[in-house]
BALUM-758826 format. One record per residue (C-alpha): residue number from 1; residue in one letter; chain; x, y, z. Coordinates in nm, 3 decimals, always signed. Example, Ala and Ser with C-alpha at 12.3 -4.5 7.8 and 13.67 -1.06 7.14 Angstrom:
BEGIN
+-----+-----+-------+---------+---------+---------+
!   n ! res ! chain !       u !       v !       w !
+-----+-----+-------+---------+---------+---------+
!   1 !   A !     A !  +1.230 !  -0.450 !  +0.780 !
!   2 !   S !     A !  +1.367 !  -0.106 !  +0.714 !
+-----+-----+-------+---------+---------+---------+
***
This chain:
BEGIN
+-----+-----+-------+---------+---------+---------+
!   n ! res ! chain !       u !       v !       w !
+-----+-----+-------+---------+---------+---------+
!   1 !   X !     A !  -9.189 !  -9.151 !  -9.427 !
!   2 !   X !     A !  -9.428 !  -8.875 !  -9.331 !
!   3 !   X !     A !  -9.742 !  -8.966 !  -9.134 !
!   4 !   X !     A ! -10.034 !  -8.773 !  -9.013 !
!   5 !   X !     A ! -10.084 !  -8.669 !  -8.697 !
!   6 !   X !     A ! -10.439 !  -8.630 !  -8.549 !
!   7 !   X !     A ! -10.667 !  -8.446 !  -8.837 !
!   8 !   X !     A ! -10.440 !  -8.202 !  -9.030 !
!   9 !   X !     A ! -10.084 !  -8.218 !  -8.902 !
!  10 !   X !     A !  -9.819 !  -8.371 !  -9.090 !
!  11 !   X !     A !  -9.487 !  -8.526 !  -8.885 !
!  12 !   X !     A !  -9.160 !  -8.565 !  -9.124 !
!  13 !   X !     A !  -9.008 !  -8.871 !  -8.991 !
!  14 !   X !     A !  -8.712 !  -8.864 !  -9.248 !
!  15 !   X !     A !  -8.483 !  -8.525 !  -9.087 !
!  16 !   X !     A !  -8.539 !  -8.213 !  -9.337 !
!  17 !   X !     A !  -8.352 !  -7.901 !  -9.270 !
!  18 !   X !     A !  -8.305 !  -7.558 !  -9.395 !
!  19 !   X !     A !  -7.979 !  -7.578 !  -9.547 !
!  20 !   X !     A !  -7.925 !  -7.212 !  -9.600 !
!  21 !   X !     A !  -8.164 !  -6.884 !  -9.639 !
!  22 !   X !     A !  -8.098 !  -6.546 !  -9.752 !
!  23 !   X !     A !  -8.305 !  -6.193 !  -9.711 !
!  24 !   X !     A !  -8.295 !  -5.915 !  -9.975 !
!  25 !   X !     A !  -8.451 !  -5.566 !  -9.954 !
!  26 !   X !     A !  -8.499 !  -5.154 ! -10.043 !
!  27 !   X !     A !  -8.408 !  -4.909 !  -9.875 !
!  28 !   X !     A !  -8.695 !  -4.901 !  -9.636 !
!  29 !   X !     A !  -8.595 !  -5.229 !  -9.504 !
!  30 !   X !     A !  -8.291 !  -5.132 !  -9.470 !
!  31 !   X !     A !  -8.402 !  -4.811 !  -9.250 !
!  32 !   X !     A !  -8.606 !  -5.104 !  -9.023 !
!  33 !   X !     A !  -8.515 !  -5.271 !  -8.710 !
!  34 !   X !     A !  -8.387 !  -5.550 !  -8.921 !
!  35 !   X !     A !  -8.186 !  -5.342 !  -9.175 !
!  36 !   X !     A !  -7.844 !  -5.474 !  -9.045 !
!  37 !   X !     A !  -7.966 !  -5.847 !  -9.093 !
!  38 !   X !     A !  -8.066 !  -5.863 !  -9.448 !
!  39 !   X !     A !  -7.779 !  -6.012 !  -9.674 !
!  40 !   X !     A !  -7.800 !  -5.768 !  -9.933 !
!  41 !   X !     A !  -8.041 !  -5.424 !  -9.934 !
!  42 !   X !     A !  -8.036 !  -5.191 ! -10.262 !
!  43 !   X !     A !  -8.101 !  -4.808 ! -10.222 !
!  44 !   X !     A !  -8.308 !  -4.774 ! -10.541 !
!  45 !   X !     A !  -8.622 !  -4.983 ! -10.536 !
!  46 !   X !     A !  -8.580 !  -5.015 ! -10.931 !
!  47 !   X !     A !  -8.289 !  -5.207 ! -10.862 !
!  48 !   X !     A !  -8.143 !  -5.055 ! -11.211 !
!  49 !   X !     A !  -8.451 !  -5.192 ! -11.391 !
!  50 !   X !     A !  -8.755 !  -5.070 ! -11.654 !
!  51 !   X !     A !  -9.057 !  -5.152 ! -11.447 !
!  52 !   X !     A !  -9.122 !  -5.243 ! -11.088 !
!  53 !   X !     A !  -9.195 !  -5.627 ! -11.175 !
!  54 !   X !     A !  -8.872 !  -5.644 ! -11.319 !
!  55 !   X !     A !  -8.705 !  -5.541 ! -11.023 !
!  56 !   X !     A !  -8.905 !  -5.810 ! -10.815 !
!  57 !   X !     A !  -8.740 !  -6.050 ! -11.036 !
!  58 !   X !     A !  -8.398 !  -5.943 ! -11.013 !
!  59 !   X !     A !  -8.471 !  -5.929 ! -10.612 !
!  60 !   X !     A !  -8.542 !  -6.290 ! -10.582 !
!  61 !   X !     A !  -8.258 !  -6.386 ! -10.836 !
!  62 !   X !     A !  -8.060 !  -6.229 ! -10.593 !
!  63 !   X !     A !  -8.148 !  -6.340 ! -10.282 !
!  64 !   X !     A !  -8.153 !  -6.722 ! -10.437 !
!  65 !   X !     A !  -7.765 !  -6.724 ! -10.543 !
!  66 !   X !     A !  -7.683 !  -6.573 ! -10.195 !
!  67 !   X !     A !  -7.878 !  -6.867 ! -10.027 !
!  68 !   X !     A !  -7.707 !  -7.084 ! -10.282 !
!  69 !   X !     A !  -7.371 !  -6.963 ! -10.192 !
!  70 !   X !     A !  -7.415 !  -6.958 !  -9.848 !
!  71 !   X !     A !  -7.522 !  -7.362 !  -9.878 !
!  72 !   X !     A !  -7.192 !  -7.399 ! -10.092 !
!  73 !   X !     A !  -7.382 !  -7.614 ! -10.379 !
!  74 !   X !     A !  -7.426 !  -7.473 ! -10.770 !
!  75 !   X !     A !  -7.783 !  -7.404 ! -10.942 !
!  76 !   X !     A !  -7.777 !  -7.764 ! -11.108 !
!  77 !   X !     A !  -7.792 !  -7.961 ! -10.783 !
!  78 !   X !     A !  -8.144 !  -7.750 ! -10.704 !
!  79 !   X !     A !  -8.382 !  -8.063 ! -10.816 !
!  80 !   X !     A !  -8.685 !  -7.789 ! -10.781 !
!  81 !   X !     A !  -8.767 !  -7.428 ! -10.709 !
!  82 !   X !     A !  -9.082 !  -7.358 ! -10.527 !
!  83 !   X !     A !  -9.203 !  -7.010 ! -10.528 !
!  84 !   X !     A !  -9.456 !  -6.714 ! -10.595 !
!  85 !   X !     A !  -9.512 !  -6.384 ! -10.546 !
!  86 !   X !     A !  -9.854 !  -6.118 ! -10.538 !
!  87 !   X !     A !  -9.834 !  -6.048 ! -10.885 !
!  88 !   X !     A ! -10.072 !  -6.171 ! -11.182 !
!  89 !   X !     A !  -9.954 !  -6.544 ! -11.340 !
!  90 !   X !     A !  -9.673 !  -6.534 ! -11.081 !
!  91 !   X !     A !  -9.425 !  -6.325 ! -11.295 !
!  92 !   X !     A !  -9.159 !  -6.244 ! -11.066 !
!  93 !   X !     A !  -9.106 !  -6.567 ! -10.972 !
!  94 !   X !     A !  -9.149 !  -6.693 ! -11.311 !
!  95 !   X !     A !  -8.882 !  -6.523 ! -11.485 !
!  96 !   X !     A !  -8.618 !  -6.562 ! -11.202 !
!  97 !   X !     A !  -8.717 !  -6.962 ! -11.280 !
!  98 !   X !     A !  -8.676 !  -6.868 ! -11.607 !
!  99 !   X !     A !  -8.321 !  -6.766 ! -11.568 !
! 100 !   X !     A !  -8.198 !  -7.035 ! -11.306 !
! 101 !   X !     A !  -8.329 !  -7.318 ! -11.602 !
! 102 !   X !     A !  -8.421 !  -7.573 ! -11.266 !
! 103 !   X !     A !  -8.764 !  -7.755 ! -11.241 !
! 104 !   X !     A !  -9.065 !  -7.475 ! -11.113 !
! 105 !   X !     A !  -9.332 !  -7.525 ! -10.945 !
! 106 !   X !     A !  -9.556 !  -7.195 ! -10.947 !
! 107 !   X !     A !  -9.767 !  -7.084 ! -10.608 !
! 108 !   X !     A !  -9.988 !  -6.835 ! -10.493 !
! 109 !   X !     A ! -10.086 !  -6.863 ! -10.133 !
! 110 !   X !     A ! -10.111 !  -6.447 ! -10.106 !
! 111 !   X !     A !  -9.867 !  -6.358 !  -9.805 !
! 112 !   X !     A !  -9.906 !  -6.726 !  -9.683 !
! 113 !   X !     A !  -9.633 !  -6.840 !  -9.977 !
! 114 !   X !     A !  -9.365 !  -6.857 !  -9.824 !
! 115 !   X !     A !  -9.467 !  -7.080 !  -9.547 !
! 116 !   X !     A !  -9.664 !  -7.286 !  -9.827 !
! 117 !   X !     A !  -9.314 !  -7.326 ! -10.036 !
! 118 !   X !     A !  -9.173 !  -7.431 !  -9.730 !
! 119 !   X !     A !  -9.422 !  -7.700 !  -9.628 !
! 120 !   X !     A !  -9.430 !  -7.833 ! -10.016 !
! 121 !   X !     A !  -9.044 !  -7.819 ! -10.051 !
! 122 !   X !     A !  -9.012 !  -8.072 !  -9.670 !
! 123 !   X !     A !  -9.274 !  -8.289 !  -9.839 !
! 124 !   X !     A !  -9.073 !  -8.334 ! -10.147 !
! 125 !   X !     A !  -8.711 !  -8.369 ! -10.022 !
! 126 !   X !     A !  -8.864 !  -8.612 !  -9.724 !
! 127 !   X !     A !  -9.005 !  -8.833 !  -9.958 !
! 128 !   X !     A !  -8.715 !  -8.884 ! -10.141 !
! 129 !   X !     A !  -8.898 !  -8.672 ! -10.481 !
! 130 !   X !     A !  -8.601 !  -8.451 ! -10.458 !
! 131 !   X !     A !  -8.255 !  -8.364 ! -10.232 !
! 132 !   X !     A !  -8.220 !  -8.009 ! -10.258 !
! 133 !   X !     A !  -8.576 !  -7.786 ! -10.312 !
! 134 !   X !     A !  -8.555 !  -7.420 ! -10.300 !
! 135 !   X !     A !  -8.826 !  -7.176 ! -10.159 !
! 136 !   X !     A !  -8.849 !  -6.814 ! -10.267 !
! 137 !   X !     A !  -9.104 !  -6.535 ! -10.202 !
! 138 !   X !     A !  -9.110 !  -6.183 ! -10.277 !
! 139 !   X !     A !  -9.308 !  -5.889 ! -10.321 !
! 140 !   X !     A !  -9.262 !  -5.494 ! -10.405 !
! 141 !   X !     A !  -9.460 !  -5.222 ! -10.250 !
! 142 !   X !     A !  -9.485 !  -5.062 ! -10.608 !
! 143 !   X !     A !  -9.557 !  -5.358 ! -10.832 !
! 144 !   X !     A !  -9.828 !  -5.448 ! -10.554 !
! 145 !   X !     A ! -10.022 !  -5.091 ! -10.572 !
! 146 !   X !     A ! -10.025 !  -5.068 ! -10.898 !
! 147 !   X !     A ! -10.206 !  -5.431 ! -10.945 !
! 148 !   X !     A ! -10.426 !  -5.444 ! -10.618 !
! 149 !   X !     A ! -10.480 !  -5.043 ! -10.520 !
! 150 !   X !     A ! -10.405 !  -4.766 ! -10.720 !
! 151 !   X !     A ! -10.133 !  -4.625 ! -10.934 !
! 152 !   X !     A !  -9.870 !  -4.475 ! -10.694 !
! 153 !   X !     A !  -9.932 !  -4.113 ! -10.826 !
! 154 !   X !     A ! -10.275 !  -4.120 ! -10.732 !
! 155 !   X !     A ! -10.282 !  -3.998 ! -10.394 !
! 156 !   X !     A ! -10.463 !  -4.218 ! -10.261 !
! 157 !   X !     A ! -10.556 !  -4.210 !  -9.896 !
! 158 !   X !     A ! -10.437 !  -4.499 !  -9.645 !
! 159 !   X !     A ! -10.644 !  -4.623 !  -9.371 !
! 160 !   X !     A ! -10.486 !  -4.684 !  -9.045 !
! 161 !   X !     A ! -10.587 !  -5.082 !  -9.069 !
! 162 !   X !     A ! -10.393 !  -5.057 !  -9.376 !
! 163 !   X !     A ! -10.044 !  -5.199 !  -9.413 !
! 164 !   X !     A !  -9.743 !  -5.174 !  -9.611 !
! 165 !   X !     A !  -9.649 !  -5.399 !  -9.881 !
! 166 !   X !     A !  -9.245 !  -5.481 !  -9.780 !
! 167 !   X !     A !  -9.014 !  -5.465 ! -10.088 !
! 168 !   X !     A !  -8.832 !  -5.777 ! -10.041 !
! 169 !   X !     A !  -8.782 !  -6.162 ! -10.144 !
! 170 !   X !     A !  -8.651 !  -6.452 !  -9.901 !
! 171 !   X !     A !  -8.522 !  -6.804 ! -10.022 !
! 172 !   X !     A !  -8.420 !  -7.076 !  -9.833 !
! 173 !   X !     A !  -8.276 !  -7.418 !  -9.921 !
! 174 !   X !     A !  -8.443 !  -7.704 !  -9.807 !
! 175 !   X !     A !  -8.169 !  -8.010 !  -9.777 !
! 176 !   X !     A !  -8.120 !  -8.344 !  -9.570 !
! 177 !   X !     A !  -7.803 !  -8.118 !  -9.396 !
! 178 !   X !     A !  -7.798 !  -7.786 !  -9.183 !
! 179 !   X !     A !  -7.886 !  -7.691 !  -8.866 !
! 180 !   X !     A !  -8.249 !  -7.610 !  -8.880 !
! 181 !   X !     A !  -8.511 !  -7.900 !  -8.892 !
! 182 !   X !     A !  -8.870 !  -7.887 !  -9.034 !
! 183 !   X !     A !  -9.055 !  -8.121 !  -8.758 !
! 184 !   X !     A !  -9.450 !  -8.093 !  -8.903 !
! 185 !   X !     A !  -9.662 !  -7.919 !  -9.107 !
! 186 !   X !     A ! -10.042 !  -7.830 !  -9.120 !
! 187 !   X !     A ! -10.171 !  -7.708 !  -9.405 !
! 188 !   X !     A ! -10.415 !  -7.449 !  -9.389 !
! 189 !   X !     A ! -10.767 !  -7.452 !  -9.440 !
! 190 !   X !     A ! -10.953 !  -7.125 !  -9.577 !
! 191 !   X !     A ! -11.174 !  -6.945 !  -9.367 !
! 192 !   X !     A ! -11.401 !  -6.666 !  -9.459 !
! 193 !   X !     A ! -11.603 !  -6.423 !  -9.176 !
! 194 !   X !     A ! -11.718 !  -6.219 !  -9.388 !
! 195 !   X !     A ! -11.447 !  -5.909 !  -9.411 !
! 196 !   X !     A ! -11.497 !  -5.732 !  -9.685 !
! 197 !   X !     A ! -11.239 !  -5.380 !  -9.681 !
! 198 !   X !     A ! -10.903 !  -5.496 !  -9.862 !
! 199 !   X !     A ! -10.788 !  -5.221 !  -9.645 !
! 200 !   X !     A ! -10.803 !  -5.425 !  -9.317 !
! 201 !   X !     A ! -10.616 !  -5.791 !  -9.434 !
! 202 !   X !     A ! -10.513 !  -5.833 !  -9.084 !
! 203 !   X !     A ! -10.906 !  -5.891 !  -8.960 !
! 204 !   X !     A ! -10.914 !  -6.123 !  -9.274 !
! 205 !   X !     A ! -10.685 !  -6.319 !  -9.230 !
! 206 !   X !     A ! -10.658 !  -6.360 !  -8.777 !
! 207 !   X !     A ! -10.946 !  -6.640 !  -8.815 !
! 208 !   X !     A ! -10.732 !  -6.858 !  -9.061 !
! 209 !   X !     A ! -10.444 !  -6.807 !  -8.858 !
! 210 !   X !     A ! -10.586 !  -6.929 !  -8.487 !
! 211 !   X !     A ! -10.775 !  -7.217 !  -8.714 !
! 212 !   X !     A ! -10.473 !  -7.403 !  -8.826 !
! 213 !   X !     A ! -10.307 !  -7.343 !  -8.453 !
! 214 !   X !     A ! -10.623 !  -7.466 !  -8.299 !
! 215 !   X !     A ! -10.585 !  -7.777 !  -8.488 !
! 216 !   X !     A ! -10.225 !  -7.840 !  -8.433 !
! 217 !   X !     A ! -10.198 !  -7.772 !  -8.075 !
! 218 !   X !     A ! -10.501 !  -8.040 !  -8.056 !
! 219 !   X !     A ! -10.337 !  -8.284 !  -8.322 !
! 220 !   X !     A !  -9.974 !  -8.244 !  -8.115 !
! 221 !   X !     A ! -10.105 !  -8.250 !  -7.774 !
! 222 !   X !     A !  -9.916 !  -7.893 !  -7.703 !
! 223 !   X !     A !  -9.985 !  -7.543 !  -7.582 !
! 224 !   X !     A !  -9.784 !  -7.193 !  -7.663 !
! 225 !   X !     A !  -9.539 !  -7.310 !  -7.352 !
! 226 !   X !     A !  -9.422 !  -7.507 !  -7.585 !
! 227 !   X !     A !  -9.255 !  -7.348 !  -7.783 !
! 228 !   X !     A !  -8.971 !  -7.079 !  -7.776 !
! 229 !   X !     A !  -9.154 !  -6.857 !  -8.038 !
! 230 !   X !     A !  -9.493 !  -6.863 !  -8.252 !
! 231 !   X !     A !  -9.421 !  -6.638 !  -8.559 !
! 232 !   X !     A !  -9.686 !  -6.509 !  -8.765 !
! 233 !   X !     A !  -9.665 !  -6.336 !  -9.075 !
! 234 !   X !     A !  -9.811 !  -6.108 !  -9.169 !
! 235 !   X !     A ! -10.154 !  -5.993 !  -8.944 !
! 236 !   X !     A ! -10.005 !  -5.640 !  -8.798 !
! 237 !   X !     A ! -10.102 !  -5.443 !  -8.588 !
! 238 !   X !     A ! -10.466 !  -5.543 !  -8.606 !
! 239 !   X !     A ! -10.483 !  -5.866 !  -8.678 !
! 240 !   X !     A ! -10.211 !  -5.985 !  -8.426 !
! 241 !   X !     A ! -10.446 !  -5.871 !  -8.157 !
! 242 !   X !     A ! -10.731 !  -6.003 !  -8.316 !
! 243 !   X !     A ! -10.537 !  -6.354 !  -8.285 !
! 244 !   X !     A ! -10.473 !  -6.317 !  -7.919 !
! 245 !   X !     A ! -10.804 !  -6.227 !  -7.813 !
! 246 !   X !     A ! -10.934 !  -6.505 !  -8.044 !
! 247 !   X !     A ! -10.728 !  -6.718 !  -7.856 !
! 248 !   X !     A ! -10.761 !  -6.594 !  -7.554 !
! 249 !   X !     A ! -11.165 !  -6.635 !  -7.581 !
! 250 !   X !     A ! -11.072 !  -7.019 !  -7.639 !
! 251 !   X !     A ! -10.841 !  -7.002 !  -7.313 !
! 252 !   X !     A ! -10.502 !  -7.022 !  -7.483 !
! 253 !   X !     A ! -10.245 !  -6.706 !  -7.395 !
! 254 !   X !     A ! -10.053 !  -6.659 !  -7.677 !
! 255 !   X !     A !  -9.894 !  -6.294 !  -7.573 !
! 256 !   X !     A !  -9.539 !  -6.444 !  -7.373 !
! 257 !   X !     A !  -9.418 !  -6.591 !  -7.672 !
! 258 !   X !     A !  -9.604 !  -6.452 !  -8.011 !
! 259 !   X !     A !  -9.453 !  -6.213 !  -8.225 !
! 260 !   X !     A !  -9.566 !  -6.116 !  -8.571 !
! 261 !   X !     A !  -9.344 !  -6.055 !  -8.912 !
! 262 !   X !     A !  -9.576 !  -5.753 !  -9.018 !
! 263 !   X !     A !  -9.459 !  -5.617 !  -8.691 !
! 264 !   X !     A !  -9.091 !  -5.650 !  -8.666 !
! 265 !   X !     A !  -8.988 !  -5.527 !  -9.047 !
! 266 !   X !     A !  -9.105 !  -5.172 !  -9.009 !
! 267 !   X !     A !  -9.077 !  -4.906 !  -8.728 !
! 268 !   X !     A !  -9.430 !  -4.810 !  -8.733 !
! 269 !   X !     A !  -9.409 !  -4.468 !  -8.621 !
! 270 !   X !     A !  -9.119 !  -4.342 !  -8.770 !
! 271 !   X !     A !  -9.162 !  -4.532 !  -9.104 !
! 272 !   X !     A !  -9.500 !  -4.426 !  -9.154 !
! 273 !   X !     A !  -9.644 !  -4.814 !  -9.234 !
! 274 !   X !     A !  -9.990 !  -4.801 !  -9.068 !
! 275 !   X !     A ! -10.040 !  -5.128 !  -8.908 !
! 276 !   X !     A !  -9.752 !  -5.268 !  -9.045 !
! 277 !   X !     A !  -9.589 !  -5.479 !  -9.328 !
! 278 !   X !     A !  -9.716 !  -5.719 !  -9.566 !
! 279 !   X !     A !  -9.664 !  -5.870 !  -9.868 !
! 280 !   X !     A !  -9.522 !  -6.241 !  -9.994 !
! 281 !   X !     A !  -9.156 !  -6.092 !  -9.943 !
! 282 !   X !     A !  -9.230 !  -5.981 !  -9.529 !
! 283 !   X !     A !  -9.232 !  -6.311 !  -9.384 !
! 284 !   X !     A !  -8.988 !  -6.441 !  -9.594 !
! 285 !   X !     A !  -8.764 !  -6.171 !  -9.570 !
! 286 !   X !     A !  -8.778 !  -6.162 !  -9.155 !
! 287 !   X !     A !  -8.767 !  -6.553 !  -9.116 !
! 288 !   X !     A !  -8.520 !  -6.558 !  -9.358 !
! 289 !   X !     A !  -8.307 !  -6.261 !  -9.198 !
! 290 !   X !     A !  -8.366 !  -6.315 !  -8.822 !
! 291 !   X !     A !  -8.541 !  -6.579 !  -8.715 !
! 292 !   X !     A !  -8.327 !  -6.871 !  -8.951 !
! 293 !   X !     A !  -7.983 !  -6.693 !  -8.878 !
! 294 !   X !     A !  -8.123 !  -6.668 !  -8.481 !
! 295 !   X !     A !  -8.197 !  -7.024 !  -8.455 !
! 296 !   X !     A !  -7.857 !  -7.167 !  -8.634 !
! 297 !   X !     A !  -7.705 !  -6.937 !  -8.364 !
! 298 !   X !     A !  -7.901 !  -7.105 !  -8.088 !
! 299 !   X !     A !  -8.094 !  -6.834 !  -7.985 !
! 300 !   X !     A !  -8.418 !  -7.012 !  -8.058 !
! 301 !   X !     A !  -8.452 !  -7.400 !  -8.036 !
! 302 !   X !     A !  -8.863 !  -7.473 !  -8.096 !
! 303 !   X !     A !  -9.007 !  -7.200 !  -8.315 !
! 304 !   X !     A !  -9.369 !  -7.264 !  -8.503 !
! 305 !   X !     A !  -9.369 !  -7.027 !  -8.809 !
! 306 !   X !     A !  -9.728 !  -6.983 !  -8.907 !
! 307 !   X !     A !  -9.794 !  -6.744 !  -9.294 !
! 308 !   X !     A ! -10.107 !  -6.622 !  -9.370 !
! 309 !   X !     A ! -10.268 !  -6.494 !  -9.691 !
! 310 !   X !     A ! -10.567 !  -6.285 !  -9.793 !
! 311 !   X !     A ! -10.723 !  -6.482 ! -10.111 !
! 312 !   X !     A ! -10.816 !  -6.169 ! -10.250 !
! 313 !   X !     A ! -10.843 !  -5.995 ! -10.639 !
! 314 !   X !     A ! -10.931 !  -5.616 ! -10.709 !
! 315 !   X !     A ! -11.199 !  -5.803 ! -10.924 !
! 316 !   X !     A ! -11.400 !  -6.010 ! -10.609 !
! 317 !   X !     A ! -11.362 !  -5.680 ! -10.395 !
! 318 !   X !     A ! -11.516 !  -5.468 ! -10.658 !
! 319 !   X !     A ! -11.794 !  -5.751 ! -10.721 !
! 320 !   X !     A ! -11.901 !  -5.788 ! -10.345 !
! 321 !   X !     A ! -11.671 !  -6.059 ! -10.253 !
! 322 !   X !     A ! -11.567 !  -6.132 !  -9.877 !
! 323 !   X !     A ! -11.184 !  -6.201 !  -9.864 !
! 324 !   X !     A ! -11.122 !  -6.563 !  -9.744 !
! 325 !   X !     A ! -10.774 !  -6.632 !  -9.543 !
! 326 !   X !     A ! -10.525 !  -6.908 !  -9.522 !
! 327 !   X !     A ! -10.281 !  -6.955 !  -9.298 !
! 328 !   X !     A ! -10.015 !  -7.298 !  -9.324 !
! 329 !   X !     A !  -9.754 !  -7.361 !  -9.019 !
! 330 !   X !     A !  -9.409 !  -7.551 !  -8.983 !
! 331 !   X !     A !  -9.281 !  -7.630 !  -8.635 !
! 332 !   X !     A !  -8.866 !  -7.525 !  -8.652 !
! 333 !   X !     A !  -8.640 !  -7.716 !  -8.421 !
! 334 !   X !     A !  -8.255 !  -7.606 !  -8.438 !
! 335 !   X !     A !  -7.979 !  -7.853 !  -8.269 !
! 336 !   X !     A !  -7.871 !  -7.776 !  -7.946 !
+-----+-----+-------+---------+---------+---------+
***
């Protein structure tokens, strides 16, 4: 059974493993550094549909029957889907439960969702509650303006702390087989300094993210050396060096082995993304694209994966509101 480890880390003493995982994406992912990794990319960001939260949908009901074929098992052995997305009530995700008829459990964790589906999903197949749980996260650059920004055809002008929400969706199967083992967890706590411009997440959300590694390097007894890779997803351009020097001013070098999700989809210069990427579907989509296919492969043995989200509504920005962050971590270990 699971047991806690110092104040907020979780060990899984029962092995859980990440059966299978699959990335989908538009055509700007495609044009990325990861294009060639992504399972299945679509040139029209519609994907053939009426609205841009339709397409979401169909993104994630895509990328969940390639992670289902690719872990060779059939929609009724999925005991429960775990899953959100950045849109209002969790629609996306919602009606791609609706059509795969399993057990849903609903989440919004911002961009952090993907690493919260993951943490829930090893809690419930470790403690027997179910066998096979499946994670999914996505978000569209268009569905996401037009609820949190402005409509598209507004001409808006970006800041360069801005970043770009990725079109794209991730799922992963979380089983007692595969290659890929989910060690611990530590949930995040939210933190809040007082950032108020929905145009800079990455400052938001930095101080959530070096909170919940503070805690588990203290509750594990590690440092960075550690550890092949720390992943975050998604802080950019500015919030990834907000991390380090937050770090850094509590004596722990994270730059050797720290690389960042909002970083890696998008080439920033030619692509035109600002600071970077963002968005449920970004961390999901890389992890799911890269870093899971890199570590079945061997390239990576001990990986922490840290998500973090900006708890954020048009409504508490217009009101005044600070935006609060969360960031939740799983330490990866693949088998030699």
């Amino acid at each position: 059974m699971a047991k806690r480890i110092g104040a907020g880390t979780i060990r899984l003493e029962t092995p859980v493993k990440i059966a299978a995982a699959a990335a989908v994406g538009s055509r700007k992912e495609k044009e990325g550094p990861l294009g060639p990794e992504f399972d299945q990319t679509i040139e029209d960001s519609s994907l053939g549909e009426k609205s841009w939260e339709k397409a979401e949908t169909k993104m994630q009901q895509l990328a969940v029957a390639i992670a289902l074929q690719k872990a060779q098992i059939t929609p009724d052995r999925v005991d429960v889907l775990l899953g959100g997305d950045l849109l209002n009530q969790c629609i996306a995700t919602a009606y791609a439960a609706r059509e795969l008829a399993r057990p849903f459990l609903g989440l919004y964790g911002a961009c952090s969702t993907m690493a919260e589906s993951l943490t829930l999903a090893a809690l419930l197949v470790e403690s027997g509650a179910a066998r096979n749980a499946l994670a999914v996260t996505s978000s569209h650059f268009c569905s996401s303006e037009r609820q949190f920004r402005f409509p598209l055809n507004y001409g808006g002008v970006r800041t360069p702390t801005a970043q770009h929400t990725a079109t794209a969706a991730g799922a992963a199967l979380v089983a007692p087989f595969g290659k890929i083992s989910i060690r611990e967890v530590c949930i995040g706590r939210v933190v809040d300094l007082g950032v108020t411009d929905p145009n800079n997440m990455g400052a938001a959300m930095a101080p959530a993210a070096w909170d919940t590694l503070c805690r588990f390097f203290a509750d594990t007894g590690t440092a960075p050396a550690d550890y092949d890779k720390i992943i975050t997803g998604d802080l950019a351009q500015v919030g990834s060096d907000l991390l380090v020097r937050l770090a850094a001013g509590e004596g722990c070098d994270l730059r050797p082995r720290y690389t960042d999700c909002g970083l890696m989809l998008y080439d920033r210069e030619s692509q035109k993304v600002d600071a970077g990427a963002s968005g449920c579907g970004c961390s999901a989509a890389v992890m799911c694209a890269h870093f899971f296919p890199a570590m079945q492969r061997g390239e990576y043995r001990n990986v922490l994966f840290l998500a973090t989200g900006a708890l954020m509504s048009p409504t508490a920005c217009q009101q005044g509101e600070s935006i609060p962050g969360v960031a939740h971590l799983l330490h990866l270990t693949a088998e030699g």
